[in-house]
Each structure stands twice: as C-alpha cells, then as structure tokens.
C-alpha positions as a Markdown table, in Angstrom:
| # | Residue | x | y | z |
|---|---|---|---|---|
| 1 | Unk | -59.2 | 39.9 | -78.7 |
| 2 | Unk | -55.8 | 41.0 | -79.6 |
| 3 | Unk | -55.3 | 45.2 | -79.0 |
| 4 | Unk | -54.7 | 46.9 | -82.1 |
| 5 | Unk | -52.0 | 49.4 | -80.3 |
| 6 | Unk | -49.4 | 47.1 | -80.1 |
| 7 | Unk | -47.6 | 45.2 | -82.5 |
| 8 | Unk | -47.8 | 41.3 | -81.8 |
| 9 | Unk | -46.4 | 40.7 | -84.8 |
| 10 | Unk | -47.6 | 36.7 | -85.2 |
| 11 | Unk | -48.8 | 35.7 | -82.3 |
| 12 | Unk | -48.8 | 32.0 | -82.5 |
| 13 | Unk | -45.1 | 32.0 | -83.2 |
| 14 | Unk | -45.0 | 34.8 | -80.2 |
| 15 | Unk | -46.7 | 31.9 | -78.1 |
| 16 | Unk | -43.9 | 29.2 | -79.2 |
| 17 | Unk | -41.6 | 31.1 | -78.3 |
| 18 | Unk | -42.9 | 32.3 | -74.9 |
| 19 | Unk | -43.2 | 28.3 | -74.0 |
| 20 | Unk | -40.0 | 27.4 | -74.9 |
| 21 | Unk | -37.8 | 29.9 | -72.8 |
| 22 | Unk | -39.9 | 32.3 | -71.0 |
| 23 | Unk | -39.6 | 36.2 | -71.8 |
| 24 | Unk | -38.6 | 35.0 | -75.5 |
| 25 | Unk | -41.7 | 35.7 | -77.2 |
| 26 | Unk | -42.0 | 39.2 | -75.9 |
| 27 | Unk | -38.7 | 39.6 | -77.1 |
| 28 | Unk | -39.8 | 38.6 | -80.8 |
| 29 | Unk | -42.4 | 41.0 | -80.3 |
| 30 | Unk | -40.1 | 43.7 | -79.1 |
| 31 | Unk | -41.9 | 44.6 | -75.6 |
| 32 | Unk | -37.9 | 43.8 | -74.4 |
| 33 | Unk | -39.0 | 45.5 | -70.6 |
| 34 | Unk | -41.7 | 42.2 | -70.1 |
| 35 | Unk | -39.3 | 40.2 | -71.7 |
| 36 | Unk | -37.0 | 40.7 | -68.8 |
| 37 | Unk | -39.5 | 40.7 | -66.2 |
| 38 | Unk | -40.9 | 37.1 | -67.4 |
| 39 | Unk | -37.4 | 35.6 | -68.0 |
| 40 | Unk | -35.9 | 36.6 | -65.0 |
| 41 | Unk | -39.2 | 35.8 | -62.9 |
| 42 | Unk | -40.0 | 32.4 | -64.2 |
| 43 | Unk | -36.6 | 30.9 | -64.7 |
| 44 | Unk | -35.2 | 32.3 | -61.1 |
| 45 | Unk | -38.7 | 31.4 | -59.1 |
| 46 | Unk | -37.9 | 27.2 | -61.4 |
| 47 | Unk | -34.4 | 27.5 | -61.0 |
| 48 | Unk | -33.9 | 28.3 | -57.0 |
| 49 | Unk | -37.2 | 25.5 | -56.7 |
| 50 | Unk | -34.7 | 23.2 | -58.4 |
| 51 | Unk | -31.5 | 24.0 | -56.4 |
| 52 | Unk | -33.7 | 23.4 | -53.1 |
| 53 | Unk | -34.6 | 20.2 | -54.3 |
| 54 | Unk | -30.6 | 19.4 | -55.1 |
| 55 | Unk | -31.7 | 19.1 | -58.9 |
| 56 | Unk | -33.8 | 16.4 | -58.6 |
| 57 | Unk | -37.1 | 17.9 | -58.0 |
| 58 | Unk | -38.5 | 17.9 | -61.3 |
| 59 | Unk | -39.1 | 14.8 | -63.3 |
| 60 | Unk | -41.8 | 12.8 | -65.4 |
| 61 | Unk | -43.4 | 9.5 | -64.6 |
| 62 | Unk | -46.4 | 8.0 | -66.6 |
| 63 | Unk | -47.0 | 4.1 | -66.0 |
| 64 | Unk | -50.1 | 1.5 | -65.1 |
| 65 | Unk | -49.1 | -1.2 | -62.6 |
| 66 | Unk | -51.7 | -3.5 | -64.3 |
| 67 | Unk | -52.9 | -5.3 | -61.1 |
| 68 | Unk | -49.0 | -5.5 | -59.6 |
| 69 | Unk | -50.2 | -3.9 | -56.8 |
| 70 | Unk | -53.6 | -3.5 | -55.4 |
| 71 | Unk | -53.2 | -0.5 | -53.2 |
| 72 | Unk | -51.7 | 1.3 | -56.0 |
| 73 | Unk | -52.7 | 1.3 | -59.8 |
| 74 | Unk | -50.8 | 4.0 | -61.1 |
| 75 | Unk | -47.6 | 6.1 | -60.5 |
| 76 | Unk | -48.1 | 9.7 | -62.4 |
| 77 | Unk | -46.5 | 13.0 | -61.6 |
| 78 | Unk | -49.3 | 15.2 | -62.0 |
| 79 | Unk | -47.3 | 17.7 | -60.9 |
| 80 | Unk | -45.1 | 18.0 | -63.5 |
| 81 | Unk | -47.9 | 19.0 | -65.8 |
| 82 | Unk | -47.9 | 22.5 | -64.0 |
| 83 | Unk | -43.5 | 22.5 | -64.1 |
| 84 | Unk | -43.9 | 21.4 | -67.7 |
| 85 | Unk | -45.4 | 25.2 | -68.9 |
| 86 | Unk | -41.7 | 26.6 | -68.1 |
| 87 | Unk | -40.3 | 24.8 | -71.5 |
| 88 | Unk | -37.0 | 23.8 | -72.6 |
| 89 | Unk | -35.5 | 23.7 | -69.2 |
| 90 | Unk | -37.9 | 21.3 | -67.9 |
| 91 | Unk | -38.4 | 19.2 | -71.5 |
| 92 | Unk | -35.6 | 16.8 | -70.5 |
| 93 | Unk | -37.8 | 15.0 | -68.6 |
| 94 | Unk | -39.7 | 13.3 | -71.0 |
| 95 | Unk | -36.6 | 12.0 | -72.9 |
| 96 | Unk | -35.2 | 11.1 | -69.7 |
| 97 | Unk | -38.4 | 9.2 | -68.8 |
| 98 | Unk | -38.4 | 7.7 | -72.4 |
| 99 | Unk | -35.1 | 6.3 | -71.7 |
| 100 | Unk | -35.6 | 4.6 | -68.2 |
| 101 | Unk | -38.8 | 3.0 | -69.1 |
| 102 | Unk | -37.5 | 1.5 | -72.6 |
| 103 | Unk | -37.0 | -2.1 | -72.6 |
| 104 | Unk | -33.3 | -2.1 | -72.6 |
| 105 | Unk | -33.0 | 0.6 | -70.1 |
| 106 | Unk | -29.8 | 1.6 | -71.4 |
| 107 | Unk | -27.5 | -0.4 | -69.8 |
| 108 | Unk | -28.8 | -1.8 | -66.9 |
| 109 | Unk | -27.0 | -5.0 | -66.9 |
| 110 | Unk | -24.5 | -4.0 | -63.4 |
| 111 | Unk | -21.5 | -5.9 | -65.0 |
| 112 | Unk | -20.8 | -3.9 | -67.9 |
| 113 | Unk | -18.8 | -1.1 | -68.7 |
| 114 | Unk | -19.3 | -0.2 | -72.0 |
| 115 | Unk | -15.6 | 2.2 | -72.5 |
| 116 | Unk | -12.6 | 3.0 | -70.7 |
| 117 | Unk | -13.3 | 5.5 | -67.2 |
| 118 | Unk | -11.0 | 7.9 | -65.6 |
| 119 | Unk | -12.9 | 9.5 | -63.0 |
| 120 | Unk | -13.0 | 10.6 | -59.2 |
| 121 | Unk | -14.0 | 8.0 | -57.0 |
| 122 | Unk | -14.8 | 8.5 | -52.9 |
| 123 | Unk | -15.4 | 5.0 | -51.3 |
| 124 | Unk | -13.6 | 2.2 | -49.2 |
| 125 | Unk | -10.7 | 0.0 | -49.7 |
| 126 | Unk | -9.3 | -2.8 | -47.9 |
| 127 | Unk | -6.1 | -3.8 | -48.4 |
| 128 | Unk | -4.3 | -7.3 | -46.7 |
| 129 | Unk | -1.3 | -8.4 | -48.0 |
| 130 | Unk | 2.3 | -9.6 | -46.4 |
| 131 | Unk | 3.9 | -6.5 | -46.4 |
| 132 | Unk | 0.9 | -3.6 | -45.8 |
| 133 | Unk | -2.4 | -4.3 | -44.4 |
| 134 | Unk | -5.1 | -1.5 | -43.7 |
| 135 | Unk | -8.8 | -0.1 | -44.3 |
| 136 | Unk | -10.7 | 2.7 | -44.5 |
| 137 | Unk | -12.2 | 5.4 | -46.7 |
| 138 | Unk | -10.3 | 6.5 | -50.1 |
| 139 | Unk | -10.6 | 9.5 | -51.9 |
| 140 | Unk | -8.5 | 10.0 | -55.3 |
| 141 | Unk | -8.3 | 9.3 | -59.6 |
| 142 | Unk | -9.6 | 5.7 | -60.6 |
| 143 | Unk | -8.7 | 4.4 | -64.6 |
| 144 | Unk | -10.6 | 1.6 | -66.0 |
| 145 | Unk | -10.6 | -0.1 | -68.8 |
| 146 | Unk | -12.6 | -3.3 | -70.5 |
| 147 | Unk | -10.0 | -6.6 | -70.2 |
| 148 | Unk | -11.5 | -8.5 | -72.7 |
| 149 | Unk | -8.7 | -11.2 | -72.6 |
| 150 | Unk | -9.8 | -12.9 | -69.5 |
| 151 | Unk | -13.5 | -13.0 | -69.7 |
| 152 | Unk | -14.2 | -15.8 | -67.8 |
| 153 | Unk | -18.2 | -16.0 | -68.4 |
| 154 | Unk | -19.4 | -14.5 | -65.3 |
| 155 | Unk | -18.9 | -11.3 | -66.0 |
| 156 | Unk | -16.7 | -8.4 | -68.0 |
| 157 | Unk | -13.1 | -8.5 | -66.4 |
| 158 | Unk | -11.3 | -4.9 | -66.0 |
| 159 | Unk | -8.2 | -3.8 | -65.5 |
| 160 | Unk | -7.5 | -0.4 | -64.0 |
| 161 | Unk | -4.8 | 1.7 | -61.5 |
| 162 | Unk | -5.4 | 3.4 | -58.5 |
| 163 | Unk | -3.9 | 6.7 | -57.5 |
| 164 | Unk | -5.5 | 8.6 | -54.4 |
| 165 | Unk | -5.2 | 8.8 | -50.2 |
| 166 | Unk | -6.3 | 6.8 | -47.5 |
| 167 | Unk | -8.7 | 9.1 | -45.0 |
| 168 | Unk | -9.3 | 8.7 | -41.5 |
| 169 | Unk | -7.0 | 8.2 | -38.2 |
| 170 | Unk | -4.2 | 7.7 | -40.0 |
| 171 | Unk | -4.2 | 9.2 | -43.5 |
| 172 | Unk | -2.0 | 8.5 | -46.2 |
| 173 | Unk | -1.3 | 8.6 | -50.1 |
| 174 | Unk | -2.3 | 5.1 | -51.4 |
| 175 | Unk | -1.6 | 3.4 | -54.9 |
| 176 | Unk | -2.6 | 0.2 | -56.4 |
| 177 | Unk | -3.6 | -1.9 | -59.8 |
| 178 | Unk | -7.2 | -3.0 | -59.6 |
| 179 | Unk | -8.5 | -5.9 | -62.1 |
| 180 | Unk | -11.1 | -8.6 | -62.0 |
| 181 | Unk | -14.7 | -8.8 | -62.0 |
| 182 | Unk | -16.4 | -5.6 | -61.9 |
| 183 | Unk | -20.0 | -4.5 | -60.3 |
| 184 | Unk | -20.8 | -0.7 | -61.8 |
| 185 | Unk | -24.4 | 1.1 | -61.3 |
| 186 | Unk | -26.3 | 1.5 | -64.7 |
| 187 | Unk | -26.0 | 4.9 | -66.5 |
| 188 | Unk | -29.5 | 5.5 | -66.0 |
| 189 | Unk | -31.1 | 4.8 | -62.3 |
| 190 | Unk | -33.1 | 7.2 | -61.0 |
| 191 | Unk | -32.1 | 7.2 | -57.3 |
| 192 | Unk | -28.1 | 5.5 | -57.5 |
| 193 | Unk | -28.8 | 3.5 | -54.4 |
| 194 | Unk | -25.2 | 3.5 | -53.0 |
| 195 | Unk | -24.7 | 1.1 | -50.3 |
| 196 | Unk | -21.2 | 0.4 | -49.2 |
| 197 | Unk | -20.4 | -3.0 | -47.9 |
| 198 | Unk | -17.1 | -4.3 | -47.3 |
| 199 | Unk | -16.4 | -2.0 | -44.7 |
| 200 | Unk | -18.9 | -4.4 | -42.3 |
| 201 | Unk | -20.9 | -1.7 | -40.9 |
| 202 | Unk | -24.6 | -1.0 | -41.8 |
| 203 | Unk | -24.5 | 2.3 | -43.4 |
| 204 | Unk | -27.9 | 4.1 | -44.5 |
| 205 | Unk | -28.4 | 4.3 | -47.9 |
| 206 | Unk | -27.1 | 7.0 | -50.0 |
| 207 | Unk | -29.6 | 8.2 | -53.0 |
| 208 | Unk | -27.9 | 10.1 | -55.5 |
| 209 | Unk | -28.8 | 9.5 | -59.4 |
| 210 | Unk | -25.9 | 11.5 | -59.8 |
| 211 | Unk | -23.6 | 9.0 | -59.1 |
| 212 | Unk | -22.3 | 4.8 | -60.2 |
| 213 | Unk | -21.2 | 2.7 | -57.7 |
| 214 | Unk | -18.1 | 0.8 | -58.7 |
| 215 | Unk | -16.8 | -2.0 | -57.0 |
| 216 | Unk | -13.7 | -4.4 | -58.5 |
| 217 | Unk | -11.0 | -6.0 | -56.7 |
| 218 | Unk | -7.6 | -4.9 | -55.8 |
| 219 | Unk | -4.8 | -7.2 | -57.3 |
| 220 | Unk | -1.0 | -7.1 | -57.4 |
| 221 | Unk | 1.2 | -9.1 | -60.0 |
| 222 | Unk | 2.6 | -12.6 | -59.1 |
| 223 | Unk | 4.2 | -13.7 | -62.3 |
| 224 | Unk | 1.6 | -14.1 | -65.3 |
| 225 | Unk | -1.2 | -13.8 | -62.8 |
| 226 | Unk | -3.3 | -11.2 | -60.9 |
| 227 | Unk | -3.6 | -12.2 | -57.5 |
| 228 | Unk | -6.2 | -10.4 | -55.1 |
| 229 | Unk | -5.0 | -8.7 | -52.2 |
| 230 | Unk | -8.4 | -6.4 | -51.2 |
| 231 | Unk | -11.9 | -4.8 | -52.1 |
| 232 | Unk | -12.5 | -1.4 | -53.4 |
| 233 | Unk | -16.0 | 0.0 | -53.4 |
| 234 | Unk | -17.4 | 3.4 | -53.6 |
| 235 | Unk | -18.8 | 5.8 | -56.1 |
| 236 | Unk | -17.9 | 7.9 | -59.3 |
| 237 | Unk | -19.6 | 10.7 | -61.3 |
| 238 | Unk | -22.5 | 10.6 | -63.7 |
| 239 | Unk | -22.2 | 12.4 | -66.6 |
| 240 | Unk | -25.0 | 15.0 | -66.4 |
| 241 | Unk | -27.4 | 13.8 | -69.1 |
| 242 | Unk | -27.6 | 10.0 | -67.3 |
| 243 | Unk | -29.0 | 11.8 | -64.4 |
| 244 | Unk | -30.5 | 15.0 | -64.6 |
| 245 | Unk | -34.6 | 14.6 | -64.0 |
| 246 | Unk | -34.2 | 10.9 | -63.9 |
| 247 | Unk | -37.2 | 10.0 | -62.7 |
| 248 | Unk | -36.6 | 8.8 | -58.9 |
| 249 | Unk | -37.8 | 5.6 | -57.4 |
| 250 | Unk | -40.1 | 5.4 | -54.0 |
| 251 | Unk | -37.6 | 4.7 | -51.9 |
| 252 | Unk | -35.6 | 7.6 | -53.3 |
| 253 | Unk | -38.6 | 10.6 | -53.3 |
| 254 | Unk | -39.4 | 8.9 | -49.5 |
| 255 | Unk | -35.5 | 9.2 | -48.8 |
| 256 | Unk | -35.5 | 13.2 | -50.4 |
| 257 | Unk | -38.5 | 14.1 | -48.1 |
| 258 | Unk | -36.6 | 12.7 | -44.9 |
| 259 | Unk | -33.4 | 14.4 | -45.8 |
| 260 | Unk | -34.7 | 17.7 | -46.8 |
| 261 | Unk | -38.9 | 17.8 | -45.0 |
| 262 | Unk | -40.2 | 20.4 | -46.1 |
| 263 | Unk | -37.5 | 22.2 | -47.9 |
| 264 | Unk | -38.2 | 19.2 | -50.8 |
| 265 | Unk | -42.3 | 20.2 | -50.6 |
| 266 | Unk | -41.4 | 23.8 | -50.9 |
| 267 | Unk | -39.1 | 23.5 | -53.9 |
| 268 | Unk | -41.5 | 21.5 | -55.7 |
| 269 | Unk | -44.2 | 24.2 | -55.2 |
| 270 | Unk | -41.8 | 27.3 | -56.6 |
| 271 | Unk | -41.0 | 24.9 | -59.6 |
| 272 | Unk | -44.9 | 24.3 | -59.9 |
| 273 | Unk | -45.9 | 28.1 | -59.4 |
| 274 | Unk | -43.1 | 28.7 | -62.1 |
| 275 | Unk | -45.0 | 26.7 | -64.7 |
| 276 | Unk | -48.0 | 29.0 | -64.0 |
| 277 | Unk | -46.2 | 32.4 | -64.2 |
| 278 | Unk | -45.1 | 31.3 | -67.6 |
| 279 | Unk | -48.7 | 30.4 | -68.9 |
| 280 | Unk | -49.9 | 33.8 | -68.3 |
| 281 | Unk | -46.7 | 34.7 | -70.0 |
| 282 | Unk | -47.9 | 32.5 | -72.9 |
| 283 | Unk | -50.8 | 33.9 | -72.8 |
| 284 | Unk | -50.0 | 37.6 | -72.8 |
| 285 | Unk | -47.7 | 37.1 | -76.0 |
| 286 | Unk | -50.4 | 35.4 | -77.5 |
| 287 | Unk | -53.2 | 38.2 | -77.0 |
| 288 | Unk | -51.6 | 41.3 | -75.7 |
| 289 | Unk | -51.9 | 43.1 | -72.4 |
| 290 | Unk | -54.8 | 41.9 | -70.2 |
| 291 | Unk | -55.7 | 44.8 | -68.7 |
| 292 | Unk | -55.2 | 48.5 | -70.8 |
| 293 | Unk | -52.0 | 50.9 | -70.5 |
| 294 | Unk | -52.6 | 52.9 | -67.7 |
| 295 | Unk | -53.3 | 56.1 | -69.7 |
| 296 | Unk | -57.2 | 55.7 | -68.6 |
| 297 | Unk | -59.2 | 58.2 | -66.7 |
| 298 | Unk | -60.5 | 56.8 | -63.3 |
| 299 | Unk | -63.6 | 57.4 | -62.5 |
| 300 | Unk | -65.0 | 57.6 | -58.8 |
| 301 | Unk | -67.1 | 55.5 | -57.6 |
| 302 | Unk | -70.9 | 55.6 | -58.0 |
| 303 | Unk | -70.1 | 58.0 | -60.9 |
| 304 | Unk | -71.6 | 57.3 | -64.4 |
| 305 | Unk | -68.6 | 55.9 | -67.0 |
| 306 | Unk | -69.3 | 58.2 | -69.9 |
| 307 | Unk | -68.6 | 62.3 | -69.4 |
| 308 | Unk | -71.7 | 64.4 | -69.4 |
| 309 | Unk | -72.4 | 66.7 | -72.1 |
| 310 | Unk | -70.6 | 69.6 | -72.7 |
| 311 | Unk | -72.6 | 72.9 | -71.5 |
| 312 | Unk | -71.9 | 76.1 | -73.6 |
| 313 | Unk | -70.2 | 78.9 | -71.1 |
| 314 | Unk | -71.4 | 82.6 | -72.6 |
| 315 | Unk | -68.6 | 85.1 | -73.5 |
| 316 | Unk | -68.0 | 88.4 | -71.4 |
| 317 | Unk | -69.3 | 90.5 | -74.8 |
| 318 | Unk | -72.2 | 88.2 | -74.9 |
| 319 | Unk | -73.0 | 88.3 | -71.7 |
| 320 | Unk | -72.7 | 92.2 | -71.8 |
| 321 | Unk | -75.6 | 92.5 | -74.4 |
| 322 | Unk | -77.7 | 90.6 | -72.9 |
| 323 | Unk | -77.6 | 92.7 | -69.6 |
| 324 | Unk | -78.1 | 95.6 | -71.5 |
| 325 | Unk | -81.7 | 97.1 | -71.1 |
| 326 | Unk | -83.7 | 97.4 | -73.5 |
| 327 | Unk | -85.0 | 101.3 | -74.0 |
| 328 | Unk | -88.9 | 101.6 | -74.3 |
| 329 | Unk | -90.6 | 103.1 | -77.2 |
C-alpha cells in the first residue's frame, strides 16, 4: 500500500519511468536524493559489467533448433532477463536480435558493399611486382567505392586507393590503387570472425563484432586494364549500431571466456545484479519507501510495542493537603 506522506504523484508513470533509465522516476516524483543514488548505482554497477566484458557482454538470443541438434534444443539467454530490468541501455538488444535472426540478415551476402567506404584499415598486404616486392602488416586510410562497370558475374567489382605504412622489420609509408573482386564481412555478425590468410601463417582467430574484414586485390594500370600485382586483407570499423549487443555466436562466447576467464563471468554477474537493483528501484517508485522514515521510536527488546498508560503525578499543593492532619472533634 502506497504511504500517504509522500507524494508519488502517478505511480504507474513513476514505474515507466524508473524502467527506462534508472533514478528517473524518483526524479518525476521529486525524491531527487534516491534519484541519484539509483542512477548512479545501477547504471555504474551495468556500465563497468559491460566495459569488463569489452561491450559485448550483454545480448539477446531466443531460438528452437527444431531437432538440428540433439544434444541441444535450444539457445536462450536467460540471463538477459535479469540485465533486461536496467531499460533503455540494455533495450538494443532485442532490435539487434530482430535484425540478425531476420531472413535477409541484413546483408549477409560477403560480396557486397552496398556504398562507398573511407575507413581505417589494420591488416596485411603483399605486394610483387618488377620494380618493389615486399609483405607484411599495414596500418593506414582505405577508399572504396562500387565499380559497377566491370561486373563480371561473380561478384561486385571495386575500385579504391590505398594510403598508409608498411609495419614491421623494415617499416615504411606505402601507397597503392586497389580494384577487383571484393570479400567484406556482413554489417551484422555477431562475433566478426577475422582470420587473415595471405600472410601463410596459421593465425588464431580474432572475434570482434566490432569489426569487417575486407579483402580485394592490389592492382596498378597497364594501359586500359587493371593488372594485379598483390593481396590486401585485414579489417575496418563497424559502425556502432551493426555491432553493439549483437548477439555472439558459440565459438565467439567460448573464444570471450578464454580470453578474459573469469573477468567475462564476473562482468556478466554486475550487469545481472544491475537488472535487480533497478527492480527494487521500480518498485520503490511504484509504492513508496519500503520500510518508514526513520523518525520511529525503537523499542527494546522483550518490551511491549504500545506505551503504557499515562499515570497522574500529584502537585506539591496537592500533596501538601493531603499530609495535612486532620484535627479531632
């Protein structure tokens, strides 16, 4: 039952408010000193869970195998059920898992790239041609763009520039046209599994959903004609919204728990305990205080609750008449 002493004003719009962005319902309601305490409580104890996790800790997966696999029927974050209480900031989940389980997946076909790209890239290049030969990792500015002249049917062709440095024993600035046949990452893929491979060596694979990898050819210009003189492959930003609680594949969670151990266990659990905080948040916007407003009398223990009776105390002239004999007749 809501206390009468304090002003809840409406309390279901009080309760909204409290889910979406903790500490905001008090605030409606004007109690501005809980308001603080629950903001900065909840959203520091989900936020700091996150940044432990590298971002990636909270996300929302809901799906039936349907007899796929027979040691495992379903995949469901049960977990995010508890993260889910801390509102807005952890909401983008379910649009995010919206998108990655719709049919077209947005844009999961690895050939396509669907507008021009001036990015950052880090990666590998190899280089061979009559005058300069070399290899190794490349760090610099990448500019692609759709070449939709020489589509040739087995993929989109692109036609780009180069501008960066060569890392490594002997480093160097490094500058080159790029065109041809182009392999990019999806938008959307919950754990970017970036795998370099022209650099013949068996790296471990990278899992980072905020990241593409990008691999075209390098070319130089023979007359009317693009002729290829290496490989570039590596990987360039994500725009925050294509990867930010993604939900991550297996192999990705598995590869998050090796990486991090129990660092990844212990994020999950602040941005869990977060979710709770904020219910009794909900909760205390909703119905007022749960406990009274420390103006009450303590009573010791084994005492009865309710104050005896009041005894009349005699005053000094009463009392003076009274002790006053009576003289006999």
């Amino acid at each position: 039952m809501a206390d009468p002493r304090i002003n809840l004003k409406n309390p279901n719009v009080a309760a909204v408010l409290a889910f979406l962005i903790p500490g905001l319902g008090h605030w409606y309601q004007g109690r501005r000193f809980k308001a603080a305490i629950y903001s900065i409580c909840v959203l520091g104890t989900f936020c700091w869970g996150q940044a432990m996790a590298e971002w990636k800790g909270v996300y929302f997966r809901w799906q039936e195998f349907e007899g796929q696999n027979r040691f495992r029927t379903r995949d469901r974050t049960i977990g995010y059920l508890s993260q889910v209480l801390v509102g807005l900031p952890s909401l983008p989940a379910i649009i995010q898992w919206r998108r990655y389980s719709s049919d077209d997946a947005d844009g999961r076909d690895f050939t396509k790239l669907d507008g021009p790209i001036d990015a950052a890239f880090d990666g590998y290049a190899k280089l061979d041609s009559v005058n300069d030969a070399w290899e190794g990792p490349v760090t610099g500015q990448i500019q692609l763009s759709p070449d939709d002249s020489g589509a040739r049917g087995f993929g989109q062709d692109v036609r780009g520039h180069f501008r960066g440095k060569l890392t490594g024993d002997a480093p160097r600035d490094v500058e080159f046209d790029v065109a041809g046949l182009l392999t990019i990452a999806p938008k959307l893929l919950g754990n970017g599994n970036v795998t370099i491979t022209i650099d013949g060596k068996n790296r471990a694979k990278e899992y980072s959903s905020s990241k593409r990898l990008l691999r075209c050819r390098i070319v130089t210009k023979r007359g009317e004609f693009d002729a290829p003189m290496g490989e570039l492959e590596g990987t360039i930003p994500r725009a925050f919204m294509d990867w930010y609680q993604v939900p991550l594949e297996d192999d990705a969670v598995q590869g998050m728990n090796r990486r991090l151990g129990r660092r990844y266990e212990i994020a999950l659990l602040f941005t869990w305990v977060a979710g709770l905080l904020n219910l009794l948040a909900i909760w205390d916007a909703y119905e007022g205080p749960a406990y009274g407003y420390g103006d009450e009398v303590d009573q010791s223990e084994g005492q009865p609750s309710t104050a005896p009776p009041a005894t009349a105390i005699p005053t000094p002239v009463a009392a003076a008449v009274s002790a006053t004999p009576v003289p006999s007749s």
